[in-house]
C-alpha positions in Angstrom: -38.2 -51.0 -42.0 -34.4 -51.0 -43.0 -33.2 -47.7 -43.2 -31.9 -45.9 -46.5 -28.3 -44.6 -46.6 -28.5 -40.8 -47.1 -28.4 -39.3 -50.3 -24.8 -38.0 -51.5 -26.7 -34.0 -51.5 -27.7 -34.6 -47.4 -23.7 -35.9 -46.9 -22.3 -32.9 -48.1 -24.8 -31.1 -46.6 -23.5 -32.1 -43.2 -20.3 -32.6 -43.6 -20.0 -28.8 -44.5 -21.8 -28.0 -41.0 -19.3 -30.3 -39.5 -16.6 -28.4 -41.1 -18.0 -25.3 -40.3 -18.3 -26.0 -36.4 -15.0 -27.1 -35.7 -13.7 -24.3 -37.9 -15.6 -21.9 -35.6 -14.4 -23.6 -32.8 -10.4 -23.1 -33.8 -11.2 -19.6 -34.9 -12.7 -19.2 -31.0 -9.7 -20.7 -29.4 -7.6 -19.3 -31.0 -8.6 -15.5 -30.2 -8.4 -16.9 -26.9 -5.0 -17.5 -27.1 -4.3 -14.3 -28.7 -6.2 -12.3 -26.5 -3.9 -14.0 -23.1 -0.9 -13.9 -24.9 -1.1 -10.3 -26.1 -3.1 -9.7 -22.0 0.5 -11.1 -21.2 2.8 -8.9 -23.2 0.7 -5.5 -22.1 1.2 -6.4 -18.4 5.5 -6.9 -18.9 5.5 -3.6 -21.0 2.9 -2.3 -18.3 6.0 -3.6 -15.6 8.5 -3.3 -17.6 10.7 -2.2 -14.8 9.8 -4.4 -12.2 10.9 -7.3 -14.3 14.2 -5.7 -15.5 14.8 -5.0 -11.9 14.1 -8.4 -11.0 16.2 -9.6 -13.2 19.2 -7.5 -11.7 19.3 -5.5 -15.5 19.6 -2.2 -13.0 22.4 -3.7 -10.1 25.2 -4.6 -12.1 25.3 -7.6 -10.6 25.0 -11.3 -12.1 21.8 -12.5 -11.5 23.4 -15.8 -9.5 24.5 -13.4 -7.5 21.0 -12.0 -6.8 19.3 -14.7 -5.9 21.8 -15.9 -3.2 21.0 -12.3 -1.7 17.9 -11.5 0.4 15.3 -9.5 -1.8 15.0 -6.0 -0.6 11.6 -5.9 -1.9 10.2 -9.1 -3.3 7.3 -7.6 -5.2 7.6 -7.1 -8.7 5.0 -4.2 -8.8 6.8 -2.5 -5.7 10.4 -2.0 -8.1 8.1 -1.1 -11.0 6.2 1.5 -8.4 9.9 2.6 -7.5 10.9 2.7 -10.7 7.9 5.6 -11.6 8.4 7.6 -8.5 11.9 8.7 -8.5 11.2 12.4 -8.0 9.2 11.4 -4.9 10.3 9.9 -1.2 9.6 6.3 0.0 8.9 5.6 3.7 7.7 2.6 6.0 5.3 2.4 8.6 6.1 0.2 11.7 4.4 -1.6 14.9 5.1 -4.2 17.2 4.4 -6.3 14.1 7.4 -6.1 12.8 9.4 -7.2 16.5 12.7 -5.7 17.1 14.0 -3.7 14.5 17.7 -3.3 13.9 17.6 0.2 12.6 21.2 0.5 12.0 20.9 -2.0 9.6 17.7 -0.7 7.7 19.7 2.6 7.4 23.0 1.0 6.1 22.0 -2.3 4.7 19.0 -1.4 2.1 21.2 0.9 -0.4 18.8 -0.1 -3.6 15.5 1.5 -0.7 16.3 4.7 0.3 14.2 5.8 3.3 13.2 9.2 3.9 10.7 8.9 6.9 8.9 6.3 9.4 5.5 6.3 10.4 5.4 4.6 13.7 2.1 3.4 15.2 2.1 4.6 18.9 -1.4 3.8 20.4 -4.6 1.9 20.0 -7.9 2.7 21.1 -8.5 4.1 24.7 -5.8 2.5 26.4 -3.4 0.7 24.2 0.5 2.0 23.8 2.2 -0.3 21.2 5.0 -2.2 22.9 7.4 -1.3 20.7 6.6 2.3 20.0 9.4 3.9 22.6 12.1 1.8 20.6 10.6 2.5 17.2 10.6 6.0 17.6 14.1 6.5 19.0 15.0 4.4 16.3 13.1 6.3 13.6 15.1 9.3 15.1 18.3 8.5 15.6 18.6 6.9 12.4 18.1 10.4 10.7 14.5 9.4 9.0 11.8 12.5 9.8 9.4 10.4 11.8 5.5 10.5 12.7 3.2 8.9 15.0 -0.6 7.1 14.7 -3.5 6.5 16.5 -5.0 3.2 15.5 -8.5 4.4 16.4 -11.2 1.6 17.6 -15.0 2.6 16.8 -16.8 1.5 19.9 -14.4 3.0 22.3 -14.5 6.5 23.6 -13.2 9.0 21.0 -12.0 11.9 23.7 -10.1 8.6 25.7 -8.3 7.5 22.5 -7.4 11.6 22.1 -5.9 11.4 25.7 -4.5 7.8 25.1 -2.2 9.6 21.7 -1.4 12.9 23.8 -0.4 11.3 26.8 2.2 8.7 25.2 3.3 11.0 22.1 5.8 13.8 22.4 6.3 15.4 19.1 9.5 17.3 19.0 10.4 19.7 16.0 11.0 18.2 12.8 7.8 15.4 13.4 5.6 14.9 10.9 1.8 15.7 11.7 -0.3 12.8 13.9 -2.0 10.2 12.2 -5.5 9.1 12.8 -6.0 5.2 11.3 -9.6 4.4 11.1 -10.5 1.4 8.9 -13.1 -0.7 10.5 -17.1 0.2 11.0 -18.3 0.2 14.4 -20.3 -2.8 16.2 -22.3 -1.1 18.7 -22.5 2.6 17.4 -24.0 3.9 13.7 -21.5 5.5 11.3 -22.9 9.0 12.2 -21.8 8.2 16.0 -18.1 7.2 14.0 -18.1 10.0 12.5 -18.7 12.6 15.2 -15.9 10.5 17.2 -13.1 10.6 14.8 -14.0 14.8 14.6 -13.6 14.4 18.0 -10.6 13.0 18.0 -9.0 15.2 15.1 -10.1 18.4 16.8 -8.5 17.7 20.2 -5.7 16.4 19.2 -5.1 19.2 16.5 -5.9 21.9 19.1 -3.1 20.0 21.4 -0.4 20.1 19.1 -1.2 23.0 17.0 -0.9 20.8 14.0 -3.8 19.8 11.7 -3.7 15.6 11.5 -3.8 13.0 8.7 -6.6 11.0 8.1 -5.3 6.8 6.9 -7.5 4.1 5.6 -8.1 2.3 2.9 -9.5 3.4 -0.3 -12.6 1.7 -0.3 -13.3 2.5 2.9 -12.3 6.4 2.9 -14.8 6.6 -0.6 -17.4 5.0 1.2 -17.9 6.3 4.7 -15.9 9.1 5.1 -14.9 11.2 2.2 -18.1 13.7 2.2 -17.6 14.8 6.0 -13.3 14.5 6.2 -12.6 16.1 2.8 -10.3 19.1 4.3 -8.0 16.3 5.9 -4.7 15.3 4.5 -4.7 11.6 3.5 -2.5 8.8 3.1 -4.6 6.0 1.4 -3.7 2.6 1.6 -4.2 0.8 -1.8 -2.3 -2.4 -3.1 -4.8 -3.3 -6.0 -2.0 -4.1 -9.3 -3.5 -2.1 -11.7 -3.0 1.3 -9.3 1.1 2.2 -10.3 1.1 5.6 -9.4 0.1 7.7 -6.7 -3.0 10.6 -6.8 -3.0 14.0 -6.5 -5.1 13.5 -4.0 -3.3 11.8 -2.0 -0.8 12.7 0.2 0.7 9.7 1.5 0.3 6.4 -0.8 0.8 3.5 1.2 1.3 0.7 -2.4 2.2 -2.4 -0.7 2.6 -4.4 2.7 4.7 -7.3 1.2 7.9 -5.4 1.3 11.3 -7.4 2.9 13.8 -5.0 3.9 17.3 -5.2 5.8 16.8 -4.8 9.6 12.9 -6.4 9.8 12.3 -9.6 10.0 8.9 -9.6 8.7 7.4 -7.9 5.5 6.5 -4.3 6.2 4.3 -1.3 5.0 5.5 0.9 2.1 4.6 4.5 1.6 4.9 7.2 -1.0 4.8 10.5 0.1 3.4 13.3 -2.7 6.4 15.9 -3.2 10.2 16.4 -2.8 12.2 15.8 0.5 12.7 19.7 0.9 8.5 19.6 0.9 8.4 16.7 3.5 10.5 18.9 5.3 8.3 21.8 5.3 5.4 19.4 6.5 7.2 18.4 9.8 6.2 19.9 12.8 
């Protein structure tokens, strides 16, 4: 049976569907667009610093010029970080990561970065002395930065060894900061109660050594999960790099933002901390 062209009521009829779907489907791309580019705009107000900075707006200097320099810090969120903390001090923490450091020339050389202390990582576990702690700690020194020593602390090993291991290779002299204790990985062989009972092990020798109560370091997500009930009278510095977290927490001591930073003196990218007061009350917190 031949088929009968539809009536000129049924054409309309779905010609205005037609019309309506791919109206609908402009109006839906459309938002889209709208909803990236104004996404866009929020995050360079939100950074608003970090690009000016980037764009050498804040050196004075013509922005050739800028790129034939090294980057201090390469990071756009570390300038716009720096940019919201200048009533607070800035610091690194080092290991035999970072190789040789010329610490004459991180003093001198990084004028836009001023230091005001080092964090340098001294042992690991029961038995490990990080081969480049002697050096970084003289360095630290005689560079003028206040400086502080860590533990890196390894789960299944014995926690009163890794106490001996810290006090046996760490001298702290007046004017160091407090010991760290860096914990950030569950154990393999033991159950987090057995962690926990270890690192209070730890923290209460070495505290009744040095007279000095230490700082707990680990990540975020780590400290919220396993250890925040039991270690909540500790000090912390929290490591957190996430791009939406642009300033630092009350409850927070130390902030360590970012391990991507380039600075004169280290070859590789280093650790950057913020710590939560004035110099003067850095000061105050040193040995």
């Amino acid at each position: 049976m031949k088929r009968q062209p539809p009536k000129p009521a049924a054409r309309r009829a779905r010609s205005k569907k037609n019309n309506k779907s791919i109206t609908q489907g402009k109006i839906l791309k459309y938002s889209l667009l709208l909803l990236l580019l104004a996404f866009m705009i929020a995050m360079v107000y939100q950074y608003r610093h970090g690009v000016l900075y980037w764009l050498g707006f804040k050196t004075n200097k013509r922005i050739e010029a800028l790129y034939k320099e090294e980057r201090k810090i390469a990071d756009l969120r570390t300038y716009e970080i720096i940019a919201r903390h200048k009533d607070k001090v800035f610091g690194i923490d080092v290991s035999h990561y970072q190789g040789k450091i010329d610490w004459e020339a991180v003093k001198n050389d990084n004028i836009d970065f001023p230091l005001g202390f080092v964090f340098v990582r001294a042992t690991a576990g029961r038995d490990g002395l990080d081969s480049e702690f002697k050096n970084n700690w003289k360095g630290a020194k005689v560079s003028g930065y206040l400086r502080g020593a860590y533990h890196y602390y390894r789960p299944d090993e014995n926690s009163l060894k890794q106490a001996d291991n810290f006090i046996k290779n760490v001298k702290l002299k007046k004017g160091d900061l407090p010991p760290v204790l860096d914990i950030e990985k569950i154990p393999n062989r033991q159950n987090l109660d057995s962690l926990k009972m270890g690192l209070k092990r730890w923290l209460t020798k070495v505290e009744k050594y040095y007279g000095v109560k230490p700082v707990v370091y680990s990540g975020e997500s780590f400290y919220t999960d396993f250890l925040k009930k039991e270690f909540e009278g500790y000090d912390l510095w929290i490591a957190n790099y996430s791009f939406f977290e642009d300033r630092i927490r009350k409850e927070w001591l130390f902030w360590q933002f970012t391990d991507k930073a380039i600075l004169e003196g280290i070859d590789t990218s280093v650790d950057v901390d913020i710590y939560n007061g004035s110099f003067e009350e850095l000061k105050m917190l040193a040995k």
